[in-house]
C-alpha positions as protocol buffer text, in pm:
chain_id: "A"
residue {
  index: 1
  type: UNK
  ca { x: -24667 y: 19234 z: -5896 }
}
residue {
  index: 2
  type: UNK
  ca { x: -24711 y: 19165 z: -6241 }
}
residue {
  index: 3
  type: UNK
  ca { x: -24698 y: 18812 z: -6433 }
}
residue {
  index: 4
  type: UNK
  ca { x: -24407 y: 18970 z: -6657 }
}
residue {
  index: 5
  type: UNK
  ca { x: -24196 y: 19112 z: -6327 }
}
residue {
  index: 6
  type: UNK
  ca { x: -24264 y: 18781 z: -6159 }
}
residue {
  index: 7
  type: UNK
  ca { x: -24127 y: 18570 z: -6453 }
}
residue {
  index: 8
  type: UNK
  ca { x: -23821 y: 18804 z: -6462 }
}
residue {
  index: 9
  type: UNK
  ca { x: -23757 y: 18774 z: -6122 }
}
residue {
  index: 10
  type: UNK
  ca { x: -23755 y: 18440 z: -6127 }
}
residue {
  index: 11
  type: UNK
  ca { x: -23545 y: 18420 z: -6405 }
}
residue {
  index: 12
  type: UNK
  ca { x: -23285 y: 18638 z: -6246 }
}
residue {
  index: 13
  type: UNK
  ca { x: -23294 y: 18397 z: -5922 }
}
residue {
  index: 14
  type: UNK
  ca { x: -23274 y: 18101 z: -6158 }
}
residue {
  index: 15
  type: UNK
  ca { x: -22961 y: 18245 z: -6335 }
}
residue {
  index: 16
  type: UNK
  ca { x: -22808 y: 18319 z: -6010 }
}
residue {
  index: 17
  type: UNK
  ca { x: -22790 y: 18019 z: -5894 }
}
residue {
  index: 18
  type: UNK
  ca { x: -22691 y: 17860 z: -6188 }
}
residue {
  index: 19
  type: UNK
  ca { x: -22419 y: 18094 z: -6242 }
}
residue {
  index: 20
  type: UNK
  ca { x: -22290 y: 17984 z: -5876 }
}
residue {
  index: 21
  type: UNK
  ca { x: -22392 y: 17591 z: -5994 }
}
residue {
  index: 22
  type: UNK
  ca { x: -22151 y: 17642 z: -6303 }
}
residue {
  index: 23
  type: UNK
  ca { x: -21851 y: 17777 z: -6167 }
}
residue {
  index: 24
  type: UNK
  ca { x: -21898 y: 17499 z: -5892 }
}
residue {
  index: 25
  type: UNK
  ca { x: -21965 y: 17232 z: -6213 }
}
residue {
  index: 26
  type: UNK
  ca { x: -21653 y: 17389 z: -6390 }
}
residue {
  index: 27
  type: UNK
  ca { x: -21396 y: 17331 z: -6090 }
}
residue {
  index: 28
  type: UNK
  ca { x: -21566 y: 16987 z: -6057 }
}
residue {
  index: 29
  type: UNK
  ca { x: -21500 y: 16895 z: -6442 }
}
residue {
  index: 30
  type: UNK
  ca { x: -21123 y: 17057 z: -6394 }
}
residue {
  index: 31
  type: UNK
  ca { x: -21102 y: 16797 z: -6117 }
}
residue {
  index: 32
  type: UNK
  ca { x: -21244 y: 16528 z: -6304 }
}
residue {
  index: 33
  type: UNK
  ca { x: -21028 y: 16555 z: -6567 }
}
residue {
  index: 34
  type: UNK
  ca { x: -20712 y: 16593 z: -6416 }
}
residue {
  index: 35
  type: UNK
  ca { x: -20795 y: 16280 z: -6226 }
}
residue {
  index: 36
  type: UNK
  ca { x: -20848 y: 16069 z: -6527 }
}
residue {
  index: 37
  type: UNK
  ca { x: -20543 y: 16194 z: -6727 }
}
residue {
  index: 38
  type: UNK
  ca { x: -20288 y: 16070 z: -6401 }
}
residue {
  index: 39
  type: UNK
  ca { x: -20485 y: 15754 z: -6365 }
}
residue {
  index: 40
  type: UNK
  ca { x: -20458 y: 15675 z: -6744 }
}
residue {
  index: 41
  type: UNK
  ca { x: -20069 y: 15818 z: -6776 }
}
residue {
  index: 42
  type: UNK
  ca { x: -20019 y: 15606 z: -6532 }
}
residue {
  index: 43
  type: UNK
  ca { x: -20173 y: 15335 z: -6631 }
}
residue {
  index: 44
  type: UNK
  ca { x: -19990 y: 15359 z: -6965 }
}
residue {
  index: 45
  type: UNK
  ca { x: -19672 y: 15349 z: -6777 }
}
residue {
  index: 46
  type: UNK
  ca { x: -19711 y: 15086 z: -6587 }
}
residue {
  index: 47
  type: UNK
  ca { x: -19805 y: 14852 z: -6857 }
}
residue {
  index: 48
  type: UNK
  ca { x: -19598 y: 14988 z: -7125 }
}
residue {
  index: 49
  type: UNK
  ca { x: -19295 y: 15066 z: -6897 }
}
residue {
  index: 50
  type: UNK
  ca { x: -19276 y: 14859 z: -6577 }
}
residue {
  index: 51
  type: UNK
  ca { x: -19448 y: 14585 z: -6774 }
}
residue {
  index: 52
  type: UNK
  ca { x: -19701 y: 14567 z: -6449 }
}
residue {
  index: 53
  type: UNK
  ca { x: -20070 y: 14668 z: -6545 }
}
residue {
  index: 54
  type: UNK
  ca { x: -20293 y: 14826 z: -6270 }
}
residue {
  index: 55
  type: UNK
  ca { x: -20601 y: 14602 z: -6227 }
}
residue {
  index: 56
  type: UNK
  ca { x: -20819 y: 14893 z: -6126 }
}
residue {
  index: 57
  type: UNK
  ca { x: -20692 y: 15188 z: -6367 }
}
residue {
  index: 58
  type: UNK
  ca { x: -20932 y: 15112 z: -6648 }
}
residue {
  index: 59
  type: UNK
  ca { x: -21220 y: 15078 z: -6408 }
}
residue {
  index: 60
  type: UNK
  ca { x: -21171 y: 15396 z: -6230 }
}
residue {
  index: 61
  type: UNK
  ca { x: -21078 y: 15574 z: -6561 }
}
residue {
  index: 62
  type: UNK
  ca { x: -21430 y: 15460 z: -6680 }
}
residue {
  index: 63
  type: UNK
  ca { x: -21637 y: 15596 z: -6351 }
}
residue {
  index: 64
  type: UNK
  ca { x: -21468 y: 15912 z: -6368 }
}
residue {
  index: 65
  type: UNK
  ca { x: -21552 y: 15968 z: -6760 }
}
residue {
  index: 66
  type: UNK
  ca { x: -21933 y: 15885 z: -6653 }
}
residue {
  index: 67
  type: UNK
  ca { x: -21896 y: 16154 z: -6379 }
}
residue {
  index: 68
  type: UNK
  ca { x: -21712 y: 16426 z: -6618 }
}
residue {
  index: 69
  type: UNK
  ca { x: -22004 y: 16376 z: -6877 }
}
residue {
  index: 70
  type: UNK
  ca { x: -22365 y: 16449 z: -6622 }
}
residue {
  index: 71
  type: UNK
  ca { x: -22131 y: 16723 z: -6512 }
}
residue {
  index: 72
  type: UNK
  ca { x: -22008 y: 16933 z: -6773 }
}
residue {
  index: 73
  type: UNK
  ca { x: -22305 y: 16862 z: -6967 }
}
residue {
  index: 74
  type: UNK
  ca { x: -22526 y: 17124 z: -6773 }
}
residue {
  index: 75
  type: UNK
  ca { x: -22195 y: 17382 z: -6886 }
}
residue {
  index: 76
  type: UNK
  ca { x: -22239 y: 17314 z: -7255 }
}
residue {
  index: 77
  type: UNK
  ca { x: -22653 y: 17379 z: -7257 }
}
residue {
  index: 78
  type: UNK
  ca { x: -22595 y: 17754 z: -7049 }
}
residue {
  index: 79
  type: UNK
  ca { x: -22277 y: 17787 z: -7327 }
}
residue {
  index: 80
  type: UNK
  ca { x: -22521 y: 17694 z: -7627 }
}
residue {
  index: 81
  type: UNK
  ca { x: -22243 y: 17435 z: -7683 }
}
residue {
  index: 82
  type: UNK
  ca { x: -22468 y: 17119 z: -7780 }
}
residue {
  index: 83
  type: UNK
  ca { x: -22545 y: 17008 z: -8120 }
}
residue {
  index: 84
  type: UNK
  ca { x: -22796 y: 17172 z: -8247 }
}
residue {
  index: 85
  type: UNK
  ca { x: -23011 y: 17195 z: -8579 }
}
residue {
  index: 86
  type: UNK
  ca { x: -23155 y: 17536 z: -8629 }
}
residue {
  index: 87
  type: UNK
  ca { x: -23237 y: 17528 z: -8949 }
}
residue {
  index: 88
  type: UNK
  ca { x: -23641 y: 17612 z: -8894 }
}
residue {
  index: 89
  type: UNK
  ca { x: -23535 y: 17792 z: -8517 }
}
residue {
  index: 90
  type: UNK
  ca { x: -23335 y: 18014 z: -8780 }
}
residue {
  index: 91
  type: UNK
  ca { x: -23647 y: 18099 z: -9006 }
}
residue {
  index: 92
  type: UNK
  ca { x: -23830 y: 18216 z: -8721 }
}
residue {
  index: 93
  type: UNK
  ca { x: -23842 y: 18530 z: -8555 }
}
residue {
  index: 94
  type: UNK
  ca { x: -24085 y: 18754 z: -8252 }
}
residue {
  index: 95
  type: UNK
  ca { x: -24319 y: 18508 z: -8056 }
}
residue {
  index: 96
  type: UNK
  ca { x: -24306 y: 18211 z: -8278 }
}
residue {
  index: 97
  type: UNK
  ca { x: -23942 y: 18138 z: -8233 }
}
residue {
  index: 98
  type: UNK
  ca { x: -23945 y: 18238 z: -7841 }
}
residue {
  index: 99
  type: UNK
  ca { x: -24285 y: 17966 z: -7811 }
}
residue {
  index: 100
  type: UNK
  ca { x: -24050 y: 17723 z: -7978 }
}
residue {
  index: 101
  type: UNK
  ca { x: -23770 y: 17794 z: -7807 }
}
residue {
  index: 102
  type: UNK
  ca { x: -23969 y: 17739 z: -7490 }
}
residue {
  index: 103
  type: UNK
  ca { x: -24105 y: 17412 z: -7597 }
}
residue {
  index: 104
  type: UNK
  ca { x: -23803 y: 17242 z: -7633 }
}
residue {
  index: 105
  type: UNK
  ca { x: -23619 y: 17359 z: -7298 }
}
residue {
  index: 106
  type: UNK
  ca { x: -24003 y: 17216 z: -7211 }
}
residue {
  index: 107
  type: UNK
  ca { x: -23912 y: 16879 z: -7340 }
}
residue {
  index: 108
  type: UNK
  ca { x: -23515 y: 16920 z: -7186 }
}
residue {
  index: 109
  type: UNK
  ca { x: -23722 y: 16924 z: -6858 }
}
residue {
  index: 110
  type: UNK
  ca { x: -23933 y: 16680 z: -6872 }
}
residue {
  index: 111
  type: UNK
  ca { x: -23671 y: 16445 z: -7046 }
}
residue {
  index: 112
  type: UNK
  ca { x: -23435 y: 16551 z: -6749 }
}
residue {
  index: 113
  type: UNK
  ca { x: -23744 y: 16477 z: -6465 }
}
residue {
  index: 114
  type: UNK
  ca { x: -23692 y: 16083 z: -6644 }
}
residue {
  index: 115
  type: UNK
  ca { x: -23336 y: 16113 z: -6614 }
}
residue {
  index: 116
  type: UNK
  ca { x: -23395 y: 16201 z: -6209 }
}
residue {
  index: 117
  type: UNK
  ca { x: -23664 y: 16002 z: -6153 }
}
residue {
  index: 118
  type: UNK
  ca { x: -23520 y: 15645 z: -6331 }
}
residue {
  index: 119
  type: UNK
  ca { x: -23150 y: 15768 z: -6234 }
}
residue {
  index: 120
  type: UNK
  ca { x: -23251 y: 15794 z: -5817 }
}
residue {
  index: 121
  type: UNK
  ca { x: -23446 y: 15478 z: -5880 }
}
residue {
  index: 122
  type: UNK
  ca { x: -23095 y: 15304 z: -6048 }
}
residue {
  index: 123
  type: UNK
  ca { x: -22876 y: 15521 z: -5761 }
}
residue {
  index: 124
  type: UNK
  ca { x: -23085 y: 15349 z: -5459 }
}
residue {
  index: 125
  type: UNK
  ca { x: -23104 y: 15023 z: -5604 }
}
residue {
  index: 126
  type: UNK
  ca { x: -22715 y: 14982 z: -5720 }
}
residue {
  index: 127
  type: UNK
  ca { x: -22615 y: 15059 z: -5310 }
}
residue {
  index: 128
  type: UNK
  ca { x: -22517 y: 14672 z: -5278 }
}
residue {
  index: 129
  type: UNK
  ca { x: -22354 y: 14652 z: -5579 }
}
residue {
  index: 130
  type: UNK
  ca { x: -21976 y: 14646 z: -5562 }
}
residue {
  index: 131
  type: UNK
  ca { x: -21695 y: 14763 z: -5845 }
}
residue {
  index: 132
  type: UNK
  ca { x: -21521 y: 14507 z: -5941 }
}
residue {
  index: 133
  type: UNK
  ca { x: -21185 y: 14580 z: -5900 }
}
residue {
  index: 134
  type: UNK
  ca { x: -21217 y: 14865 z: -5633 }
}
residue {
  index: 135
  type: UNK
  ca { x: -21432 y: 14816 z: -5323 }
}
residue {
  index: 136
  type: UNK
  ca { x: -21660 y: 15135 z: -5374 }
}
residue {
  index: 137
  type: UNK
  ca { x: -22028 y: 15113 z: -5388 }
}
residue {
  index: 138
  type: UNK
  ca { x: -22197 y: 15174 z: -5748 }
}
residue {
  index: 139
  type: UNK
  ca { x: -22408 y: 15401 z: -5594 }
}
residue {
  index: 140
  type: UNK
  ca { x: -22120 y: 15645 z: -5596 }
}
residue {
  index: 141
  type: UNK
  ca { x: -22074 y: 15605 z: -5952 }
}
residue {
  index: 142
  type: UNK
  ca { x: -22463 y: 15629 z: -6004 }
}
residue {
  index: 143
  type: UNK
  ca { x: -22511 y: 15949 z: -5810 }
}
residue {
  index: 144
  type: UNK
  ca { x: -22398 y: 16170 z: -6059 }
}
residue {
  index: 145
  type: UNK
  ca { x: -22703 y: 16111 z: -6262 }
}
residue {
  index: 146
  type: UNK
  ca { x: -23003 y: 16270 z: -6104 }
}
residue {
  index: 147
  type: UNK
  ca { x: -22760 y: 16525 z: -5963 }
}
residue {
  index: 148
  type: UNK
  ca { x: -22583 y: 16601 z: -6336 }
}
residue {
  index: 149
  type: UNK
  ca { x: -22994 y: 16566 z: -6460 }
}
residue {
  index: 150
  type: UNK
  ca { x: -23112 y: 16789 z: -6226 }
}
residue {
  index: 151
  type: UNK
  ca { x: -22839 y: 17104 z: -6273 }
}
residue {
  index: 152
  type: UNK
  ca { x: -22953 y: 17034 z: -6629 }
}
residue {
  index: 153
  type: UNK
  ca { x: -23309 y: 17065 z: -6575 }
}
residue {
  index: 154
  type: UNK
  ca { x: -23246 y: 17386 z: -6386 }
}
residue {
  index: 155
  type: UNK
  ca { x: -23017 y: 17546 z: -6658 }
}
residue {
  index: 156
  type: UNK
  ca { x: -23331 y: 17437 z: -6878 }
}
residue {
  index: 157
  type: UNK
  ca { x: -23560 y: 17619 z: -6695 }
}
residue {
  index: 158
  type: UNK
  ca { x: -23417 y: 17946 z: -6692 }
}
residue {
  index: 159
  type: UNK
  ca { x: -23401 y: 17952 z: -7025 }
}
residue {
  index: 160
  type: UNK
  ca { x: -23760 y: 17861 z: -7013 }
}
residue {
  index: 161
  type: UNK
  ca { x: -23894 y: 18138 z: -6795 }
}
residue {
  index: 162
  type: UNK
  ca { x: -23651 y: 18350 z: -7035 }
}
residue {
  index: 163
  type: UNK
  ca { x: -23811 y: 18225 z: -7327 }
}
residue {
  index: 164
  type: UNK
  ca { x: -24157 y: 18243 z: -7154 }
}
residue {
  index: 165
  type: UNK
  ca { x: -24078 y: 18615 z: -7141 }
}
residue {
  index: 166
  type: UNK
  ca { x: -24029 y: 18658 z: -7498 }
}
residue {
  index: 167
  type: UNK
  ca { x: -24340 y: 18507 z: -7594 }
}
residue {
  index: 168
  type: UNK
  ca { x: -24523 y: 18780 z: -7402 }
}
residue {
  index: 169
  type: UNK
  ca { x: -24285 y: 19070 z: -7492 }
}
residue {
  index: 170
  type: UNK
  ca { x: -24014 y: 18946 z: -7777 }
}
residue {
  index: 171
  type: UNK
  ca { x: -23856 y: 19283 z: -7713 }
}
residue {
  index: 172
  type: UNK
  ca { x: -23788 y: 19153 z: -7335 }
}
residue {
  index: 173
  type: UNK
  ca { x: -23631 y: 18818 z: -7395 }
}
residue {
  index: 174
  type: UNK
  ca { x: -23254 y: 18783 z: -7406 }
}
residue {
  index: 175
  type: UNK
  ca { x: -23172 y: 18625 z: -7715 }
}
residue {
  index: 176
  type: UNK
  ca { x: -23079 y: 18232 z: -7622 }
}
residue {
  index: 177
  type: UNK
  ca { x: -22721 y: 18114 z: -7707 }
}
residue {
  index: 178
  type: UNK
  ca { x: -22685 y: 17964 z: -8041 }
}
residue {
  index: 179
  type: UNK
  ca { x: -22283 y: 17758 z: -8147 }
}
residue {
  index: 180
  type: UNK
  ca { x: -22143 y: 18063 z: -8294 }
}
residue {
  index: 181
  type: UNK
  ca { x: -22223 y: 18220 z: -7936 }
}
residue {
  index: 182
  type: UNK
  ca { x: -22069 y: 17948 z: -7791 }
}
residue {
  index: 183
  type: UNK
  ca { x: -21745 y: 17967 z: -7898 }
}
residue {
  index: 184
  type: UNK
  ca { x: -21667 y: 18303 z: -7821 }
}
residue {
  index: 185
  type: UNK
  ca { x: -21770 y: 18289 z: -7436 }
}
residue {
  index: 186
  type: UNK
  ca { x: -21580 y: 18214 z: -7191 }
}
């Protein structure tokens, strides 16, 4: 098997999992975000209403808002959604832009292997540590970030192999998802 038929075959396996990983992500978000808008509409009620304010609300509101953001932000780099500045990406064209293009999801990597790494380390060692006003573990509101770093770093890499594939054949390479791309999908 060829170097070029290997790379797209693992880019196709890549992408299929990831495709399963961001539905999975989406529902997750959905979730996330329904939970946080009761717990702060309630919240407001109580205080502004019954005059009673929830001790915990706040707290809670705050774990889930950590959670929604390692989570959805593997969606917005397969969308193309993140800020971006593509002013010299733009100038570029062939193998040029796809070895550039490469390089950074390079650097998204290894930023994200940091992110697993330093996040496991934070994970294991916040296990003792108690919330304050609920009695949950802060591991449980560390977790999400070498899981949210790591469906990152695999979004990252298809794009990667994808981009590795347009270095040796530009013609072969799906063009990568730019903001203007992003707001039409989905």
């Amino acid at each position: 098997m060829s170097f070029p038929a290997m790379l797209e075959r693992l880019e196709t396996g890549l992408a299929w999992v990831n495709d399963r990983a961001m539905v999975g992500l989406k529902w997750l978000a959905i979730a996330l975000l329904a939970i946080m808008l009761i717990i702060v509409d309630i919240a407001v009620f109580m205080r502004y209403v019954m005059n009673d304010a929830l001790a915990w609300s706040e707290e809670i509101a705050k774990f889930v808002m950590v959670w929604l953001t390692f989570f959805v932000a593997p969606i917005g780099l397969r969308m193309g959604a993140h800020v971006g500045i593509e002013v010299i990406l733009g100038q570029l064209r062939g193998r040029v832009r796809q070895f550039l293009i490469m390089m950074i999801f390079a650097g998204i990597i290894a930023l994200m292997i940091v992110f697993i790494k330093e996040g496991a380390f934070m994970t294991w060692n916040a296990r003792i540590q108690r919330a304050s006003t609920i009695d949950i573990s802060i591991f449980y509101v560390y977790i999400c970030m070498p899981v949210g770093s790591f469906a990152v770093a695999m979004v990252a890499l298809e794009y990667m192999v994808n981009a590795l594939r347009g270095v040796i054949d530009p013609a072969n390479a799906k063009p990568t998802l730019t903001q203007q791309d992003a707001v039409r999908a989905d």
